[in-house]
C-alpha positions in Angstrom: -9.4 2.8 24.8 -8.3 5.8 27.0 -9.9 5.1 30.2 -7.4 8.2 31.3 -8.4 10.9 33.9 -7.6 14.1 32.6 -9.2 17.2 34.6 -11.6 18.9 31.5 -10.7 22.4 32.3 -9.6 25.2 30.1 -7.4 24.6 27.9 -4.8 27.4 28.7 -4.7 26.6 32.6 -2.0 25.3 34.7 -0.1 23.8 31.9 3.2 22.2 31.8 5.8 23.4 29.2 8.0 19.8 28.7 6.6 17.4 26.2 7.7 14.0 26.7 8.6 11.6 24.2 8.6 8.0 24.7 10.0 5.2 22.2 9.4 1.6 21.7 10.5 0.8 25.2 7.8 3.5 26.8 10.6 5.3 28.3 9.8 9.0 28.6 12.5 11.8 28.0 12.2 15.4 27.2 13.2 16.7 23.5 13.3 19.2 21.0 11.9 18.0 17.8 13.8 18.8 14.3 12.4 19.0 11.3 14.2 16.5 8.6 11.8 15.8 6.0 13.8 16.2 2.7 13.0 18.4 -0.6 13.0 15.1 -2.4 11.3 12.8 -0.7 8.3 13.5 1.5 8.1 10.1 3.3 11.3 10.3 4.7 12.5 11.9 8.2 11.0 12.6 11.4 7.2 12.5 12.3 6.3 13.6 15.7 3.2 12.0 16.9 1.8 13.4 20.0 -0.7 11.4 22.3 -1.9 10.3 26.0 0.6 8.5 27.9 -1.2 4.7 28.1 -1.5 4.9 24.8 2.0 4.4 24.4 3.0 3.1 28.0 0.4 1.3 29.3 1.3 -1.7 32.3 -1.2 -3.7 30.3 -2.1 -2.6 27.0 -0.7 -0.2 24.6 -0.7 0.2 20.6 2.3 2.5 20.6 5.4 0.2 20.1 3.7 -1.8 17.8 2.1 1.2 15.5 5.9 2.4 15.5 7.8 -0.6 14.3 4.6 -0.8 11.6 5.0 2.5 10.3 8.5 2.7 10.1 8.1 -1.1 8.1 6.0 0.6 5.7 7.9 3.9 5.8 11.5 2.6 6.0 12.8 6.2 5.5 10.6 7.5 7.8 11.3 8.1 11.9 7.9 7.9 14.1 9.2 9.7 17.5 5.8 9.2 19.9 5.4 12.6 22.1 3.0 12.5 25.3 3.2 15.7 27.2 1.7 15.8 30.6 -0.8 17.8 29.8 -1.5 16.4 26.6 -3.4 18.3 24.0 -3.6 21.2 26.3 0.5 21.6 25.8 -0.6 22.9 22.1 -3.5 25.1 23.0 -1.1 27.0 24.9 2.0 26.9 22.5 -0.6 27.8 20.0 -1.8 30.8 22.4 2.1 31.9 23.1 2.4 32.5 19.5 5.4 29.4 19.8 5.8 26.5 17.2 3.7 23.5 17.5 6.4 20.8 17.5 4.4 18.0 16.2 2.4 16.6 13.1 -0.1 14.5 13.8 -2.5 14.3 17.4 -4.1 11.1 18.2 -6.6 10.4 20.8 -8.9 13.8 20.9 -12.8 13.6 21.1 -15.5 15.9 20.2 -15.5 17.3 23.5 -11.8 18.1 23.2 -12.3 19.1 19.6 -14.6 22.2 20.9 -12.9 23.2 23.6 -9.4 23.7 21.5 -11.8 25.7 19.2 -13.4 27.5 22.0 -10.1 29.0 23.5 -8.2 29.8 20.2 -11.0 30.9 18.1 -10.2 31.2 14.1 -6.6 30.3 15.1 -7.0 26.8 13.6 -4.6 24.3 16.1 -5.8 21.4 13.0 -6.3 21.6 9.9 -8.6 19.5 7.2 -7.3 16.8 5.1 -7.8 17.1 1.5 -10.8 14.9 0.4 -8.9 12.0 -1.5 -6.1 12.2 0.2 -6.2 9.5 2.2 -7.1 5.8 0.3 -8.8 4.3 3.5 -11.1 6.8 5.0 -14.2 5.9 3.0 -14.3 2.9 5.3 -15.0 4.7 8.5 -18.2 4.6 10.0 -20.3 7.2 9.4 -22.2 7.2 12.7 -18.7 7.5 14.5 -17.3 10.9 12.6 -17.6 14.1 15.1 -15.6 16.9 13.1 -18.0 18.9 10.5 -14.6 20.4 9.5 -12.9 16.8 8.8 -9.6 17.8 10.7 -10.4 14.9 13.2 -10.9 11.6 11.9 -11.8 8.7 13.9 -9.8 5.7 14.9 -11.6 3.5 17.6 -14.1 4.2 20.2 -15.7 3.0 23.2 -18.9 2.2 24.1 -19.9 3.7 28.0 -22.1 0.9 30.0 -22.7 -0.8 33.4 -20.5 -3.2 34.5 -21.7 -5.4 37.4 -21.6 -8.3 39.6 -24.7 -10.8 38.7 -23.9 -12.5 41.7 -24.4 -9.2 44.2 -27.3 -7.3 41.4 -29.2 -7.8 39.0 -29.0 -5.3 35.5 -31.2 -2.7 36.1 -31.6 -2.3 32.3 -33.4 1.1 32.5 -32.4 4.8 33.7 -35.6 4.8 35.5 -34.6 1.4 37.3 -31.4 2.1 38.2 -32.6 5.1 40.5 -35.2 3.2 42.3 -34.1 2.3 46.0 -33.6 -1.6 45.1 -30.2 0.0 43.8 -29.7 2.3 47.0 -26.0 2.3 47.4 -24.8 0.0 44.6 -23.1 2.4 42.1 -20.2 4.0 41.7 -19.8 6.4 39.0 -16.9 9.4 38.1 -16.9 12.7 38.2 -17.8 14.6 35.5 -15.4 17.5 35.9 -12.0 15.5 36.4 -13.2 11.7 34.4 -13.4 10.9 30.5 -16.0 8.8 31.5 -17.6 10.4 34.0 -18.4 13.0 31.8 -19.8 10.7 28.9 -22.0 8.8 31.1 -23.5 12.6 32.0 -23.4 13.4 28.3 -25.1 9.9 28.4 -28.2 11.2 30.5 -28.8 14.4 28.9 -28.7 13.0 25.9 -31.4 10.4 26.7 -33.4 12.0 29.3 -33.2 15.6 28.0 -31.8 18.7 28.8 -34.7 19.7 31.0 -34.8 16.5 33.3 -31.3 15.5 33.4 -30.4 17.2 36.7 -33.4 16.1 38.7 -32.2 12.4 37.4 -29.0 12.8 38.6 -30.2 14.5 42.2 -32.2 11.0 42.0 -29.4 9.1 41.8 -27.2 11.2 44.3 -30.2 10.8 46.8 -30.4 7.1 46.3 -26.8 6.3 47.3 -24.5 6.2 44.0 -20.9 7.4 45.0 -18.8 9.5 42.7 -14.8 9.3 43.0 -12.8 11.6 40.7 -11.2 9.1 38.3 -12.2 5.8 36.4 -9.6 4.1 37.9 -10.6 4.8 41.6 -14.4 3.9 40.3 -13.2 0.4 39.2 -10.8 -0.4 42.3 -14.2 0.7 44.3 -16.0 -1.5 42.4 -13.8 -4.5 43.1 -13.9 -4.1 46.5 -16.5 -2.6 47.8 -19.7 -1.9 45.4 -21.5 -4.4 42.3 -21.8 -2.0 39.9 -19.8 0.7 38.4 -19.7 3.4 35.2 -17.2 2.2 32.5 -17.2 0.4 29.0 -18.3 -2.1 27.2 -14.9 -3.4 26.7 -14.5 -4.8 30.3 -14.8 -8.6 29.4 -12.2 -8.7 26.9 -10.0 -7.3 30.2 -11.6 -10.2 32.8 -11.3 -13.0 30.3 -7.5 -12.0 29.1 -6.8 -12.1 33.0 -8.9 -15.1 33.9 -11.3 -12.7 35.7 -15.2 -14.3 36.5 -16.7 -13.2 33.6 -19.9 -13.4 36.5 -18.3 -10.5 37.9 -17.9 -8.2 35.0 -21.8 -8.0 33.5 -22.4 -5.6 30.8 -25.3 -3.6 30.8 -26.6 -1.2 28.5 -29.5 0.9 30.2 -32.1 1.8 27.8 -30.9 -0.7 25.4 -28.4 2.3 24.6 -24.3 2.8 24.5 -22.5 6.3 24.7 -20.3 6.4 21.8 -17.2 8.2 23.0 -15.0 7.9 19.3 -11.3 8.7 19.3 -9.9 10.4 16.4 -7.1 12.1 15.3 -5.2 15.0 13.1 -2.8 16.7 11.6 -1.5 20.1 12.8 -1.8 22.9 11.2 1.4 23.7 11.7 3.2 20.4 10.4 6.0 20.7 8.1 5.6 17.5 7.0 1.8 17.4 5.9 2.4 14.6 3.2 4.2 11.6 5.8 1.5 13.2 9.0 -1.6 12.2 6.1 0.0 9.3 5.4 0.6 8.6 9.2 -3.5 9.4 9.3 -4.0 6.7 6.4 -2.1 4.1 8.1 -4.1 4.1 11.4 -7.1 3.4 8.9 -5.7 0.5 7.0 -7.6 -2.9 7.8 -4.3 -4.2 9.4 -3.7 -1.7 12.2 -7.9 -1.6 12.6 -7.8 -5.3 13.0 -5.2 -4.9 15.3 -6.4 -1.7 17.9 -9.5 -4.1 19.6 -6.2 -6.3 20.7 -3.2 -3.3 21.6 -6.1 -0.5 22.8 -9.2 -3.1 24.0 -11.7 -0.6 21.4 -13.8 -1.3 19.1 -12.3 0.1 15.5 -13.6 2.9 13.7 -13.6 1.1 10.4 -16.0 -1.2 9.2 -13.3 -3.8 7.2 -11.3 -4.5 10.4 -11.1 -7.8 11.4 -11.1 -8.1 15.3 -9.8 -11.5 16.7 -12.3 -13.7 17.8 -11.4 -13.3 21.7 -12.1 -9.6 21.1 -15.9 -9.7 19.3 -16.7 -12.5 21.7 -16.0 -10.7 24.9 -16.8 -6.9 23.3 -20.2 -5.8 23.4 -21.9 -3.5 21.1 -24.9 -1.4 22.3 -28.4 -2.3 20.6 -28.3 1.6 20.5 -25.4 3.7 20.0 -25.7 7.6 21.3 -24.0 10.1 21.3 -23.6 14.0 21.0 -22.5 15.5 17.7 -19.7 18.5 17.7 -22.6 21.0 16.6 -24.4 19.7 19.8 -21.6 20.3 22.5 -20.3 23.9 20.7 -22.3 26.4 23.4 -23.5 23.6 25.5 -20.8 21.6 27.1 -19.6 23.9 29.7 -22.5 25.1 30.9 -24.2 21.6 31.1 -21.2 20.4 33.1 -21.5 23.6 35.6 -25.0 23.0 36.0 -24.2 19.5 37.2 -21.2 20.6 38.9 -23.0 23.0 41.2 -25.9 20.2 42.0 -24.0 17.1 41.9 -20.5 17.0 42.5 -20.3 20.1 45.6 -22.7 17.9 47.7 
């Protein structure tokens, strides 16, 4: 799961031009895609597949080599060339903008919240386009509740579940909203920051969604007032919460991570507040721009076969977005699912999203 920290600004801002493209080994090196796909055979040549760094490079985890050499075995004509600009999706908002070429097919790893904000800054100019219904043999097992696109151009692959984690041996789960702003948990959180964290902003989308529109900033003044620290990435959250603090904003996942590295599973405590989950679902799509729409859909198809969705809980720690995967047992043992998943829909960010995260902004974060 992209626990990345990518500042959510607008899309056409301080960009970088280079897209980097990084192999089975992870190594990174700038390129110029071609186009090769033949007149006689669709499936064969070059598919650029652009994405987040970790999800190809990761220290500890990453699909990207594997997904590669699987492809390519089911393809054998086919060349999957993995592209992660610095700036990731942003790189093609503003190539898009420029009026220059999108050099890749397919985008994997965007959320709703990315999803609106392309649409936002480029208006009708579509960056994605749909995929035929019945194009692709494995999408009717998808879960319904995790589909964010009313257009069907982004199609999910995994997700992640936002949650406590904490130390049961410093706190106990506070279990509710309402608890974990009373002063017994004065200083014990650390959280992210909404304008510069993935997570950060889902746990906020997290409140509004469950405490409303109308009360979510005196909640979060609450909170402020009652101690919990905000840092600007996940990754400085979590290195916080080893050290100094017993409970911290992050996912669901965290287990699978402290029992693969012999970590007291004491240490990492899930806990879902409200008996709730925010559903933060990863999808991806194909450009509109793609000269090779037939081996980019059946790139999209092959992320959804039961093999590679049985095999993203292990490569990406995420839960799949399909519901025939079959996670390993050291994945749905450690994994936890919310009693309650929530979540906003595309239709409910479009207008919103901005302005909510100003709001807090303004309140929150310049304190």
């Amino acid at each position: 799961m992209r626990r990345r920290d990518v500042l959510k600004a607008g899309a056409g801002a301080g960009l970088g031009l280079v897209a980097g493209c990084a192999g089975n080994g992870g190594e990174t090196t700038t390129t110029t895609p071609s186009t090769t796909t033949t007149a006689t055979d669709p499936y064969a040549g070059e598919l650029h597949v652009a994405t987040y760094q970790p999800f190809v490079d990761a220290p500890s985890v990453s699909p990207g080599s594997w997904i590669k050499e699987q492809f390519e075995k089911q393809y054998p004509k086919a060349t999957l060339k993995w592209l992660t600009p610095q700036s990731e999706l942003n790189y093609f908002v503003q190539r898009k903008q420029a009026g220059v070429g999108v050099d890749a097919d397919v985008y994997v790893g965007l959320n709703a919240d990315d999803l609106v904000r392309v649409d936002q800054e480029l208006g009708g100019d579509d960056l994605f386009e749909p995929i035929d219904a019945g194009a692709l043999d494995n999408e009717g097992h998808v879960r319904d509740e995790l589909r964010f696109d009313p257009k069907n151009r982004a199609i999910p692959f995994d997700t992640g579940y936002i949650s406590l984690v904490y130390n049961e041996k410093k706190v106990s789960n506070p279990q509710t909203f309402e608890t974990l702003a009373k002063p017994e948990y004065a200083s014990k959180l650390l959280a992210q920051n909404a304008q510069t964290s993935d997570s950060g902003q889902a746990f906020l989308l997290w409140t509004i969604a469950t405490l409303g529109e109308e009360n979510y900033l005196d909640y979060w003044k609450r909170l402020v007032d009652n101690g919990a620290r905000l840092l600007d990435s996940w990754s400085a959250a979590y290195s916080a919460y080893l050290k100094e603090r017993p409970m911290v904003v992050s996912y669901s996942t965290d287990q699978v991570y402290a029992h693969r590295y012999d970590q007291p599973l004491a240490e990492h405590q899930v806990g879902f507040l409200n008996d709730q989950g925010y559903a933060n679902p990863e999808g991806m799509a194909r450009f509109a721009d793609t000269d090779t729409p037939e081996l980019a859909t059946a790139f999209v198809d092959f992320m959804l076969s039961k093999e590679v969705q049985s095999k993203i809980p292990v490569l990406n720690v995420a839960f799949p977005a399909t519901d025939w995967a079959e996670p390993p047992e050291s994945f749905s043992k450690y994994a936890h699912r919310p009693p309650e998943t929530v979540t906003h829909s595309y239709d409910e960010l479009k207008g919103n999203l901005d302005q909510w995260v100003e709001q807090w902004a303004r309140q929150v974060a310049s304190n």
